[in-house]
mmCIF file as Biopython writes it, N, C-alpha, C and O atoms, coordinates in Angstrom:
data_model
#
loop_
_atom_site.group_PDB
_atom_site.id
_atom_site.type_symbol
_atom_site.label_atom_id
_atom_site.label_alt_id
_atom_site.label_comp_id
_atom_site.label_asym_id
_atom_site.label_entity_id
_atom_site.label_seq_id
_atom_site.pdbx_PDB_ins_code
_atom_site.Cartn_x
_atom_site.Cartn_y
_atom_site.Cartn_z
_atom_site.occupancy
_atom_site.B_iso_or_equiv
_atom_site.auth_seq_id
_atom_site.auth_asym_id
_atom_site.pdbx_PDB_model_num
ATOM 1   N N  . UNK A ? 1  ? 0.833   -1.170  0.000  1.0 0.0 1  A 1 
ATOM 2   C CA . UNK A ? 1  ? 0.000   0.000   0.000  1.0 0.0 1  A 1 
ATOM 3   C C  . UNK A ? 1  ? 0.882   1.238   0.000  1.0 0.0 1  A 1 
ATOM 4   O O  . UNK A ? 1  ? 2.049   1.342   0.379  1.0 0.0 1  A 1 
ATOM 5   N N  . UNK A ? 2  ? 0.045   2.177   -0.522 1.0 0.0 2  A 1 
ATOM 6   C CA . UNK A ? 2  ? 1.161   3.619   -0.254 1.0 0.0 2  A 1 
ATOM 7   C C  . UNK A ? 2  ? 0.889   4.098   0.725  1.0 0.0 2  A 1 
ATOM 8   O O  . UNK A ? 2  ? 0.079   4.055   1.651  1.0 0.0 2  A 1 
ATOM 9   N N  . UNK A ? 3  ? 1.880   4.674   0.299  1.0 0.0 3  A 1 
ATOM 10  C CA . UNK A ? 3  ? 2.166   5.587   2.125  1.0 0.0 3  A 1 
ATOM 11  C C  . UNK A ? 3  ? 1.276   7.055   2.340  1.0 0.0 3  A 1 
ATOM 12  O O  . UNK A ? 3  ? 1.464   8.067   1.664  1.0 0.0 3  A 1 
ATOM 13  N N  . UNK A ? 4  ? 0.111   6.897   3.612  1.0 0.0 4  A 1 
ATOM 14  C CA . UNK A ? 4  ? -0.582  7.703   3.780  1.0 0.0 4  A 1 
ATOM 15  C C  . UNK A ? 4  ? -0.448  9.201   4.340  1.0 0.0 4  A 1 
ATOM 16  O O  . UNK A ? 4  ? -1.265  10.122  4.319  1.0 0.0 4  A 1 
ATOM 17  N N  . UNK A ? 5  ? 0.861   9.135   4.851  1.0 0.0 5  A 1 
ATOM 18  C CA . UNK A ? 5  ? 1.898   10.322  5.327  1.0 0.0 5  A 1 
ATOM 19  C C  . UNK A ? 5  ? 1.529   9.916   7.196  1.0 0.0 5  A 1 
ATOM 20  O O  . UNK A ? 5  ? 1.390   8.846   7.789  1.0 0.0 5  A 1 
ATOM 21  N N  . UNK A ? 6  ? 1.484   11.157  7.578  1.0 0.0 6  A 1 
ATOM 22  C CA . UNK A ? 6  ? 1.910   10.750  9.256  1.0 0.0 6  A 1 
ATOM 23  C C  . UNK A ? 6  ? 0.822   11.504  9.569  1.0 0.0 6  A 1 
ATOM 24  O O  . UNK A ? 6  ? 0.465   12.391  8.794  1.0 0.0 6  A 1 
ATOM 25  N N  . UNK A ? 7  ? 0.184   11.271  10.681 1.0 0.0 7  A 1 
ATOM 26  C CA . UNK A ? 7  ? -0.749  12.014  11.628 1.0 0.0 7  A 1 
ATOM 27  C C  . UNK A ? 7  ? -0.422  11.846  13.037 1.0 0.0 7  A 1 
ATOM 28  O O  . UNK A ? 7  ? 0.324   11.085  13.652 1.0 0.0 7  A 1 
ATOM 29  N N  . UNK A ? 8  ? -1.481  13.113  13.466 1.0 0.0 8  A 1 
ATOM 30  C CA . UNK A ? 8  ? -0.854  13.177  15.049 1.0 0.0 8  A 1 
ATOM 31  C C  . UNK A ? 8  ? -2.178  14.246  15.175 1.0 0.0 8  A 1 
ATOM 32  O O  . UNK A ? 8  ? -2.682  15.137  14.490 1.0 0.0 8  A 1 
ATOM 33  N N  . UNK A ? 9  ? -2.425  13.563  16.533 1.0 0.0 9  A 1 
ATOM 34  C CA . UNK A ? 9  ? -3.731  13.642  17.843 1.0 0.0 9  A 1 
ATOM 35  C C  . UNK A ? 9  ? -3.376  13.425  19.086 1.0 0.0 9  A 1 
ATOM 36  O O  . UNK A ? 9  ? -2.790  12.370  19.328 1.0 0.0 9  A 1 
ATOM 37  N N  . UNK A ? 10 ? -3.629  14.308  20.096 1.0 0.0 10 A 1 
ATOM 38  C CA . UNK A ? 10 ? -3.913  14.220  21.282 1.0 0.0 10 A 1 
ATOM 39  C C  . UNK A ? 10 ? -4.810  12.572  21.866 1.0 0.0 10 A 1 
ATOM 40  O O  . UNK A ? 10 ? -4.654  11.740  22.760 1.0 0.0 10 A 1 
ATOM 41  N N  . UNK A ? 11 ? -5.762  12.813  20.714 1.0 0.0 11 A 1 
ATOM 42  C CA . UNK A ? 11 ? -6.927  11.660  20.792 1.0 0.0 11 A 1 
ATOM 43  C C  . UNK A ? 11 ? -6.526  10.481  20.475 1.0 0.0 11 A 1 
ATOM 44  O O  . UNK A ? 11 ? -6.308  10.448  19.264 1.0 0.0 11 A 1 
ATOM 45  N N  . UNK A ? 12 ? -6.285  9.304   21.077 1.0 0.0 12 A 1 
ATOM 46  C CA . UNK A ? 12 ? -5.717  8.121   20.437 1.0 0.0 12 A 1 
ATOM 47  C C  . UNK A ? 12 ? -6.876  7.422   19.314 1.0 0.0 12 A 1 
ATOM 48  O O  . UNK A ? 12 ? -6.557  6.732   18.347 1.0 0.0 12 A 1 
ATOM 49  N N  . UNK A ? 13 ? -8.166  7.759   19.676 1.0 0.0 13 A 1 
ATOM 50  C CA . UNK A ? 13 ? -9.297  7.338   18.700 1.0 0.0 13 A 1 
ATOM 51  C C  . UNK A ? 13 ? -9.385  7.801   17.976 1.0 0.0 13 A 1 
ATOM 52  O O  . UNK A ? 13 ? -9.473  7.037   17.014 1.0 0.0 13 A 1 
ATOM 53  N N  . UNK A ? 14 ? -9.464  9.348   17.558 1.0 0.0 14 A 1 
ATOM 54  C CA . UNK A ? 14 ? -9.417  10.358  16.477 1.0 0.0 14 A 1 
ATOM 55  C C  . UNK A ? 14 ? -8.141  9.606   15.417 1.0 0.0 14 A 1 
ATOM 56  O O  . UNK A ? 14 ? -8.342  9.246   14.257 1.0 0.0 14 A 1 
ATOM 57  N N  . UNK A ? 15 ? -7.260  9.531   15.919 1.0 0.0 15 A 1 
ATOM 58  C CA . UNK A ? 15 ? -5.876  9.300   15.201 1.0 0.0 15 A 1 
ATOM 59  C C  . UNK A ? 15 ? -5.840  7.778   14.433 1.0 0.0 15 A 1 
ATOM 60  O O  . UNK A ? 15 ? -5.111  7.539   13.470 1.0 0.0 15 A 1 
ATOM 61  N N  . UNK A ? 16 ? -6.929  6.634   15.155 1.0 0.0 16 A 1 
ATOM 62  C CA . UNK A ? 16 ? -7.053  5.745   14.755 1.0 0.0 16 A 1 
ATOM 63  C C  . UNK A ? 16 ? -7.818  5.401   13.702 1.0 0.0 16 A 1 
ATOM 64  O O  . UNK A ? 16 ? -7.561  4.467   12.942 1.0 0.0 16 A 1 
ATOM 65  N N  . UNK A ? 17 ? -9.036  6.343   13.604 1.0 0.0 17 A 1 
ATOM 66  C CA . UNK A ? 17 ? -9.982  6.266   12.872 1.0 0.0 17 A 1 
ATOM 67  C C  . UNK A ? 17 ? -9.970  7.117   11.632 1.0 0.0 17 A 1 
ATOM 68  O O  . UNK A ? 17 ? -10.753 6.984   10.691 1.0 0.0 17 A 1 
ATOM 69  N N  . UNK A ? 18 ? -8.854  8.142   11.737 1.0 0.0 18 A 1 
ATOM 70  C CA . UNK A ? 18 ? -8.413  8.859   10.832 1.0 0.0 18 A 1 
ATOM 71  C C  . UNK A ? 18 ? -7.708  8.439   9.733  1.0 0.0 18 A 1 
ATOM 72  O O  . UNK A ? 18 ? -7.681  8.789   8.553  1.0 0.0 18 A 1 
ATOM 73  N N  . UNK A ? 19 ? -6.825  7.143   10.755 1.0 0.0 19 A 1 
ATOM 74  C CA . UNK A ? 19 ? -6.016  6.442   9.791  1.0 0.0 19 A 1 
ATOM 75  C C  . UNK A ? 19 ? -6.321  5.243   8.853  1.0 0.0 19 A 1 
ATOM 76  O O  . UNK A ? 19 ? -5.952  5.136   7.684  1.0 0.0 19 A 1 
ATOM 77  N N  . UNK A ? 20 ? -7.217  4.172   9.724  1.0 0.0 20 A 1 
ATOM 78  C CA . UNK A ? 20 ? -8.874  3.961   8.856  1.0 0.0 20 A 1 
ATOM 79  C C  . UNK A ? 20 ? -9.198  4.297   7.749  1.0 0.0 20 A 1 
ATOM 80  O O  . UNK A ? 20 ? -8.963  3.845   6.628  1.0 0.0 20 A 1 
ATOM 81  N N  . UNK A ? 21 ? -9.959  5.419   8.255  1.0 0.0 21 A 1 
ATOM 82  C CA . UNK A ? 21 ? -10.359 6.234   6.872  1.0 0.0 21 A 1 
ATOM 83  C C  . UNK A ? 21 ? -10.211 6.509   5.584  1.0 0.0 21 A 1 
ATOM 84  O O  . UNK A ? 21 ? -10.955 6.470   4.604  1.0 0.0 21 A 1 
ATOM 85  N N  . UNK A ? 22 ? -8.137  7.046   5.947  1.0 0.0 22 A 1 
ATOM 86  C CA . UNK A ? 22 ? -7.421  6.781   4.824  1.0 0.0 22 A 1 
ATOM 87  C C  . UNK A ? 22 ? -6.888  5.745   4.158  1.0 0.0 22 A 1 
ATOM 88  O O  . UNK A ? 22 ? -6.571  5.831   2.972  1.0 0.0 22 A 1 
ATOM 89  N N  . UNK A ? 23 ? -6.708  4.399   5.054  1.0 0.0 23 A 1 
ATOM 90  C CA . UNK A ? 23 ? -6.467  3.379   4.519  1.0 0.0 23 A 1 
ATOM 91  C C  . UNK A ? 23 ? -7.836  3.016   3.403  1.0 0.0 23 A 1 
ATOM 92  O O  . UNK A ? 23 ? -7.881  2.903   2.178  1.0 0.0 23 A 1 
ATOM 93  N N  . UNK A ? 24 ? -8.654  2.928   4.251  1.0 0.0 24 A 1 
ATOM 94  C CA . UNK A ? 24 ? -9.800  2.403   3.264  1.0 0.0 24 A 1 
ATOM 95  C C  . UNK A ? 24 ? -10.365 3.645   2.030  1.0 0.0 24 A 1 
ATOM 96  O O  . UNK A ? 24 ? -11.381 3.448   1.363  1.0 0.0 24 A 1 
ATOM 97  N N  . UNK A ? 25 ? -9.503  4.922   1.890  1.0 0.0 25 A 1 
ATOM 98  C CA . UNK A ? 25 ? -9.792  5.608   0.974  1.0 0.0 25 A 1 
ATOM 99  C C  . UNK A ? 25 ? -8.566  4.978   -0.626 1.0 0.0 25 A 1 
ATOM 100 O O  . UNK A ? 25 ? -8.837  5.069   -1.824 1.0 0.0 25 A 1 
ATOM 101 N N  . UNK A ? 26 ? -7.605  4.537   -0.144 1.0 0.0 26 A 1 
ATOM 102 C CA . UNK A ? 26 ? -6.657  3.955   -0.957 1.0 0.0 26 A 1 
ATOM 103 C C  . UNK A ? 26 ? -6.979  2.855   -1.863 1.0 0.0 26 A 1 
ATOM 104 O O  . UNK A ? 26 ? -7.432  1.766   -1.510 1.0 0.0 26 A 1 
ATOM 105 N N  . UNK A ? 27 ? -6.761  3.153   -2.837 1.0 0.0 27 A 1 
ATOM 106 C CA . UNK A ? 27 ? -6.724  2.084   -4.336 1.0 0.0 27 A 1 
ATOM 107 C C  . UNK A ? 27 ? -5.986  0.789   -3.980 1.0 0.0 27 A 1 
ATOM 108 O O  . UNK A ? 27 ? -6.484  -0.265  -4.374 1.0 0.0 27 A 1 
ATOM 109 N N  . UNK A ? 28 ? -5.217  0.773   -3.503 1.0 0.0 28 A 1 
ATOM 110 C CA . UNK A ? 28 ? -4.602  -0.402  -2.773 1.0 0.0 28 A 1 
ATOM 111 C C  . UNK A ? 28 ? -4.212  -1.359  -1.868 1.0 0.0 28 A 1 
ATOM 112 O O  . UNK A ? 28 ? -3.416  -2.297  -1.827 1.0 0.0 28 A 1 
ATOM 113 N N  . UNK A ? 29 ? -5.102  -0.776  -1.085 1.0 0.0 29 A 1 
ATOM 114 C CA . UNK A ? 29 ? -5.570  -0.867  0.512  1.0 0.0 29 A 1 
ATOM 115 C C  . UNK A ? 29 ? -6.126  -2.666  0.798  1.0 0.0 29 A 1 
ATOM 116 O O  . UNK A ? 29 ? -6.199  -3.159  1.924  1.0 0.0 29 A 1 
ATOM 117 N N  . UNK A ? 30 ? -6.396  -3.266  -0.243 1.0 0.0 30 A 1 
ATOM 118 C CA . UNK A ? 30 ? -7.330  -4.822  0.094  1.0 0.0 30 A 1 
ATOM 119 C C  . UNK A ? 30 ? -6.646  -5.169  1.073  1.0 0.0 30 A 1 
ATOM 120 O O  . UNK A ? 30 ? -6.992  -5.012  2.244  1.0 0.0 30 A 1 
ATOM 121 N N  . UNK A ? 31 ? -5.480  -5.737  0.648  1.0 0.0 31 A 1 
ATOM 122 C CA . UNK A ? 31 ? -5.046  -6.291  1.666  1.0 0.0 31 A 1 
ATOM 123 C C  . UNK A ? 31 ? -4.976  -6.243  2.839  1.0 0.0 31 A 1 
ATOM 124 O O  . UNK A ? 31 ? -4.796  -7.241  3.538  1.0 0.0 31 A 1 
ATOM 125 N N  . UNK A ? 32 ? -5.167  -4.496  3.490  1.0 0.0 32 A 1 
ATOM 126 C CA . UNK A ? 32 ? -4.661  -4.288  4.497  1.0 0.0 32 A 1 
ATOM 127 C C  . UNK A ? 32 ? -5.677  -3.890  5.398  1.0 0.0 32 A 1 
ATOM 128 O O  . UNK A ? 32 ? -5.485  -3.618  6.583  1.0 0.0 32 A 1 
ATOM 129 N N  . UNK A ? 33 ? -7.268  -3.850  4.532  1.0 0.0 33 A 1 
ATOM 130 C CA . UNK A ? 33 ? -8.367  -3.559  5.083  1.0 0.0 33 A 1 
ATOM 131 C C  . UNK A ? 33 ? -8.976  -5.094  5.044  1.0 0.0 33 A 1 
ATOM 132 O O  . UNK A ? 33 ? -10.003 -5.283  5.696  1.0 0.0 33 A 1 
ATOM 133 N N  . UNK A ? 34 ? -8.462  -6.088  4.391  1.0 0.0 34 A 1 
ATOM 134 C CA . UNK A ? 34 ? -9.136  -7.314  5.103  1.0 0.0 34 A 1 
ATOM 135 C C  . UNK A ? 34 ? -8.398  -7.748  6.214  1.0 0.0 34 A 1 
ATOM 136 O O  . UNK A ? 34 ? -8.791  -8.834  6.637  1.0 0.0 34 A 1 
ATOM 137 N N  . UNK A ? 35 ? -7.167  -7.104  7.011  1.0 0.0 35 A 1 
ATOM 138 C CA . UNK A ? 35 ? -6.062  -7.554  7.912  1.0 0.0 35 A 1 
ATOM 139 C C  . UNK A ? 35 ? -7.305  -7.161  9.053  1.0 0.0 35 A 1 
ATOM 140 O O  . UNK A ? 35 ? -7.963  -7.933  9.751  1.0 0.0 35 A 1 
ATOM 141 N N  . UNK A ? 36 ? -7.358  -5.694  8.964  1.0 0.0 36 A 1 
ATOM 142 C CA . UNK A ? 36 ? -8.673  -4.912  9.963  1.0 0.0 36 A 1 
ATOM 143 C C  . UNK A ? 36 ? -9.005  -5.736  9.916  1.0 0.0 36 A 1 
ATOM 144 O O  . UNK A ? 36 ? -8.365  -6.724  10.276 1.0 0.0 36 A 1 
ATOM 145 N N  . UNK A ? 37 ? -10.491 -5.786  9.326  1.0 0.0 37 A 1 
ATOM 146 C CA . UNK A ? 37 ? -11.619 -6.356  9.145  1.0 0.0 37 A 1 
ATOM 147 C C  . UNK A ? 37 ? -11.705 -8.122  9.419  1.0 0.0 37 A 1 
ATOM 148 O O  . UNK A ? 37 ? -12.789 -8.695  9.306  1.0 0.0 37 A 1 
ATOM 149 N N  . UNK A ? 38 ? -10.634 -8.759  9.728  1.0 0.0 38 A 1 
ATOM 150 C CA . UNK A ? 38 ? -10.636 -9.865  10.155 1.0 0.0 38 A 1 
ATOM 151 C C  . UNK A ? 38 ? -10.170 -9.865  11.902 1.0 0.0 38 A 1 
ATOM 152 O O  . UNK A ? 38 ? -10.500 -10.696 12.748 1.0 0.0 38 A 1 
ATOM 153 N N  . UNK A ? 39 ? -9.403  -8.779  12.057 1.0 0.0 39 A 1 
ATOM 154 C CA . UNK A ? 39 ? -9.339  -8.960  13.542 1.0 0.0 39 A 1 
ATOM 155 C C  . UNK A ? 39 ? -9.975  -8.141  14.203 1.0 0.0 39 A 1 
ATOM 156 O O  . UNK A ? 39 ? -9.527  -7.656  15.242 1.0 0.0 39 A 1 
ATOM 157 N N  . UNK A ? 40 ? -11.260 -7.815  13.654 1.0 0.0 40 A 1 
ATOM 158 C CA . UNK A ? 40 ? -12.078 -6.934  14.817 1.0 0.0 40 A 1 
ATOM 159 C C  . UNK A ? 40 ? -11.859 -5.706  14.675 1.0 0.0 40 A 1 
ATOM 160 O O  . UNK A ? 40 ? -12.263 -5.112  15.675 1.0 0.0 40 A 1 
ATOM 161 N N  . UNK A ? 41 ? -11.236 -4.746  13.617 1.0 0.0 41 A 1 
ATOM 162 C CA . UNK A ? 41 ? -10.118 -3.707  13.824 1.0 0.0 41 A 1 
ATOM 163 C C  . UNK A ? 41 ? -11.614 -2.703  14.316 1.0 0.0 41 A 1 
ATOM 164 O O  . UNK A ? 41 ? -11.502 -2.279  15.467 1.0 0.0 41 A 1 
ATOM 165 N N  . UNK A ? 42 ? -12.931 -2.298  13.607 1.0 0.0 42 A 1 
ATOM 166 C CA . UNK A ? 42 ? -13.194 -1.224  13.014 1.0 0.0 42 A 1 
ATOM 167 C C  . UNK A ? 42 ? -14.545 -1.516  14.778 1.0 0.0 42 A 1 
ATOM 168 O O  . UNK A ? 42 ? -15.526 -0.777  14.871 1.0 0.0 42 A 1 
ATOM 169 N N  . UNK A ? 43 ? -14.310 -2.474  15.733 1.0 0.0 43 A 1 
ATOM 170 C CA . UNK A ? 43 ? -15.441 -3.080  16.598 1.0 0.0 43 A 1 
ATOM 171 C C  . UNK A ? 43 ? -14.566 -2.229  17.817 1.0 0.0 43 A 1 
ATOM 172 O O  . UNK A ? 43 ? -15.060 -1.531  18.702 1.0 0.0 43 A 1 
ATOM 173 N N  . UNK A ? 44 ? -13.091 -2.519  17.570 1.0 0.0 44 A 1 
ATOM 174 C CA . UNK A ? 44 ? -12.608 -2.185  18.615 1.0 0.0 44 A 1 
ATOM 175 C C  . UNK A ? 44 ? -12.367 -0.469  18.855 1.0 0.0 44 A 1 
ATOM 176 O O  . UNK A ? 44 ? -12.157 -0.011  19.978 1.0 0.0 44 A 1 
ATOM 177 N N  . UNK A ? 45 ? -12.419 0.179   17.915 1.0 0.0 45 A 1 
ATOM 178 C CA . UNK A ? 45 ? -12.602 1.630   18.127 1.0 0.0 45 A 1 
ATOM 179 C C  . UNK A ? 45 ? -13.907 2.011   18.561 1.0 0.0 45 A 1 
ATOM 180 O O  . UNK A ? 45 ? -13.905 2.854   19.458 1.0 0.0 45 A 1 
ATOM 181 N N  . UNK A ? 46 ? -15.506 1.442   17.992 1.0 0.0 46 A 1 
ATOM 182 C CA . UNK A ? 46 ? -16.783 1.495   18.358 1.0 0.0 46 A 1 
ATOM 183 C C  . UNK A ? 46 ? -16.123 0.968   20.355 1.0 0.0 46 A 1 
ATOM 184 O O  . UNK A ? 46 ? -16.330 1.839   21.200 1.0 0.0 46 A 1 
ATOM 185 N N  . UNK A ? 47 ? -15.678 0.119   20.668 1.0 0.0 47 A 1 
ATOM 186 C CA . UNK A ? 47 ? -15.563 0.051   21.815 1.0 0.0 47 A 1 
ATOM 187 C C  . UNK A ? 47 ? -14.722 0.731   22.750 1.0 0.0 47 A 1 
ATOM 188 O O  . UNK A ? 47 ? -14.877 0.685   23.970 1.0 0.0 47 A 1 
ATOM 189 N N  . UNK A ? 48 ? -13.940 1.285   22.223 1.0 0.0 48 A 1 
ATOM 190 C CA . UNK A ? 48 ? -13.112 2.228   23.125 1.0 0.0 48 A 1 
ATOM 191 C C  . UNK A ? 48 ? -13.874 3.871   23.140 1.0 0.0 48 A 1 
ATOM 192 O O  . UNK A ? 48 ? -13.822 4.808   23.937 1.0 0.0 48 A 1 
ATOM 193 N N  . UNK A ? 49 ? -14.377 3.711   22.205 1.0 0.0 49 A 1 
ATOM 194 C CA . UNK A ? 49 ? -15.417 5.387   22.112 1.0 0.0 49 A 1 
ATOM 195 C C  . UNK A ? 49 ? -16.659 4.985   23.335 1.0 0.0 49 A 1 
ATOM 196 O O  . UNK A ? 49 ? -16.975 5.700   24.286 1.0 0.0 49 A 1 
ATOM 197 N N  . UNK A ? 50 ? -17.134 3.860   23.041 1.0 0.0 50 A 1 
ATOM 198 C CA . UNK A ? 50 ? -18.162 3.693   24.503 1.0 0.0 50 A 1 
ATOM 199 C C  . UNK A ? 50 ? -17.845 3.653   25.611 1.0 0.0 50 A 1 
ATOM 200 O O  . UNK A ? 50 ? -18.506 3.965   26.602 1.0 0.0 50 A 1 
ATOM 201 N N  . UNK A ? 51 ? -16.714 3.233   25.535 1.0 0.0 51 A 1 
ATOM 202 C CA . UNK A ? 51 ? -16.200 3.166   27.405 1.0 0.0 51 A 1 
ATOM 203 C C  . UNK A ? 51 ? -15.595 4.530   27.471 1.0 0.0 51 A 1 
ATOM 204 O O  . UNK A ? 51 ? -15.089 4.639   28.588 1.0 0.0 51 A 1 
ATOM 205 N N  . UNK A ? 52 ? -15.423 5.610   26.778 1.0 0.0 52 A 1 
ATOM 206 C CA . UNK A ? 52 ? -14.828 6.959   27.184 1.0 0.0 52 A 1 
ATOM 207 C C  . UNK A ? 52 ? -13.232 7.332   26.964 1.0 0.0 52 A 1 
ATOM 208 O O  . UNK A ? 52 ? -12.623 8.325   27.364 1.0 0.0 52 A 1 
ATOM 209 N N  . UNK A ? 53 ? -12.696 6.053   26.088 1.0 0.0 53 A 1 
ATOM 210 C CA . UNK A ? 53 ? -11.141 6.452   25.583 1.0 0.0 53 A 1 
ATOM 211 C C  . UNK A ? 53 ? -10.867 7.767   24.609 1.0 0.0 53 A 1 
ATOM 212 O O  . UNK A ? 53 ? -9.775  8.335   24.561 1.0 0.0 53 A 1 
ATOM 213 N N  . UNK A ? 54 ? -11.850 8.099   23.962 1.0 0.0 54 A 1 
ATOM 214 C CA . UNK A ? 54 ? -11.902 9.450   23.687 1.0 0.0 54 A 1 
ATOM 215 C C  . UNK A ? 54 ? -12.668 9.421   22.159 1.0 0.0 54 A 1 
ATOM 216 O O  . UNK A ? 54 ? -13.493 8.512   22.249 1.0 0.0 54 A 1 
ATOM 217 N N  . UNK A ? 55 ? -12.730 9.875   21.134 1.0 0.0 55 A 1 
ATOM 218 C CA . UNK A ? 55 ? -13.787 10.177  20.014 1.0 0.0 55 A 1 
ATOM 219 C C  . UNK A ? 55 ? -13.413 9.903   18.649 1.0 0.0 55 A 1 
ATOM 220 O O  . UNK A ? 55 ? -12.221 9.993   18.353 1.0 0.0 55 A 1 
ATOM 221 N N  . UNK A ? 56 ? -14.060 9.659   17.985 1.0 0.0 56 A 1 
ATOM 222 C CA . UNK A ? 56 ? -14.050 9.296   16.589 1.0 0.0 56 A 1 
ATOM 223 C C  . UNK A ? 56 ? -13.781 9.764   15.398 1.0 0.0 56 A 1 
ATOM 224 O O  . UNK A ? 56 ? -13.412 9.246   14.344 1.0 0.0 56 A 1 
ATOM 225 N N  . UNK A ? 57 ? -14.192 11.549  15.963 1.0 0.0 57 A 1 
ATOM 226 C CA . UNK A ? 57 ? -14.206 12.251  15.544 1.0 0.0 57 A 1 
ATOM 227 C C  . UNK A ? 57 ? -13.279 13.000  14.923 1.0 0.0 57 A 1 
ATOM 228 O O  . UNK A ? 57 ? -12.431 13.317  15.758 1.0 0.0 57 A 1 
ATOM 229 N N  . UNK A ? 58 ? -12.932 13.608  13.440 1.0 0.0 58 A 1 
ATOM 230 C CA . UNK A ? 58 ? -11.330 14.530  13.948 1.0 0.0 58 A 1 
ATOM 231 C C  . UNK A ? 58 ? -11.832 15.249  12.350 1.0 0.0 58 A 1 
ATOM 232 O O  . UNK A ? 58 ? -12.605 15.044  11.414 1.0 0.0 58 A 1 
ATOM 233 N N  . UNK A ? 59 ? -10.757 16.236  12.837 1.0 0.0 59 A 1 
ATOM 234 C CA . UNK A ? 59 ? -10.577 17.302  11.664 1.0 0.0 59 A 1 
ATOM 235 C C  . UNK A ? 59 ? -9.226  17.067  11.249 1.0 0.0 59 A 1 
ATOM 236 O O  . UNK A ? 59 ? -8.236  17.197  11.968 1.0 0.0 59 A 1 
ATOM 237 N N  . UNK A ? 60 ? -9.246  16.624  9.739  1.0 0.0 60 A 1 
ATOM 238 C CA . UNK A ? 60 ? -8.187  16.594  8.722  1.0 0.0 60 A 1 
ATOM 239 C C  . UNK A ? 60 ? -7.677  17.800  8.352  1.0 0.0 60 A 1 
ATOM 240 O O  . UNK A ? 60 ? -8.268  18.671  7.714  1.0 0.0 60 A 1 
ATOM 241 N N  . UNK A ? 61 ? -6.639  17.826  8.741  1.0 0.0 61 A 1 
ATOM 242 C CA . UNK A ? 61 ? -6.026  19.529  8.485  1.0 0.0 61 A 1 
ATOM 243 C C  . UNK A ? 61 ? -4.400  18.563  7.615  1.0 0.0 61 A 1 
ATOM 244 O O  . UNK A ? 61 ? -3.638  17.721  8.091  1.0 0.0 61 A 1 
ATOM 245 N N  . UNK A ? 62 ? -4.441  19.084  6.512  1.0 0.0 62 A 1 
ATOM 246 C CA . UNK A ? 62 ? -3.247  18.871  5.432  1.0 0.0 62 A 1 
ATOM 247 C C  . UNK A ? 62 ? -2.187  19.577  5.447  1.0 0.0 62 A 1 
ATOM 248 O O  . UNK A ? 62 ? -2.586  20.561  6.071  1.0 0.0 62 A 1 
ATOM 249 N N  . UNK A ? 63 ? -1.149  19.767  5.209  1.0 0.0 63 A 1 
ATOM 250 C CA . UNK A ? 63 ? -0.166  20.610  5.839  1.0 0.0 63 A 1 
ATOM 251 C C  . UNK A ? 63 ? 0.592   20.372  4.367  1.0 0.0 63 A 1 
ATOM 252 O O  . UNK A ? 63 ? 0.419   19.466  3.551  1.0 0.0 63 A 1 
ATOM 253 N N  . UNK A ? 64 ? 1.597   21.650  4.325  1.0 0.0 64 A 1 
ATOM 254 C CA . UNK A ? 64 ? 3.124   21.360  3.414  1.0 0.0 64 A 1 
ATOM 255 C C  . UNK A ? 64 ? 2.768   20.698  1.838  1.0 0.0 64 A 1 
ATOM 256 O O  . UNK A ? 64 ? 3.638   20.165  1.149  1.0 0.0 64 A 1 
ATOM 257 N N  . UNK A ? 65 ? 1.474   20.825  1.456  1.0 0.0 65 A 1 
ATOM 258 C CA . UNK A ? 65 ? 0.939   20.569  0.030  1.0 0.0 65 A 1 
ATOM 259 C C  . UNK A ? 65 ? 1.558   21.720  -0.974 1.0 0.0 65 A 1 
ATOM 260 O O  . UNK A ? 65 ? 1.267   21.717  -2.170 1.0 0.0 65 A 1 
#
């Protein structure tokens, strides 16, 4: 897969789901979104947002384009 560049959050969930996002926005990504998707990847962020590890949520801010 290519390389999605680097991110960074305060939020360990924001940062996870961000990276998610972009994986599964990638043309080349199968492989690495059936790796997720077989170990629970996308259950275990829904579960750390319910118990209060922090949010899902995030703002993509692009930098140095």
């Amino acid at each position: 897969m290519h390389d999605i560049g680097i991110l960074a959050s305060a939020d360990p969930l924001a940062i996870d789901q961000a990276a998610i996002d972009l994986v599964y926005a990638m043309p080349d990504s199968r492989s690495l979104v059936n790796r997720i998707e077989s170990r629970n990847g996308l259950h275990t962020l829904e579960a750390g947002e319910k118990i209060g590890l922090g949010s899902r949520s995030y703002r993509l801010v692009i930098m140095g384009e």
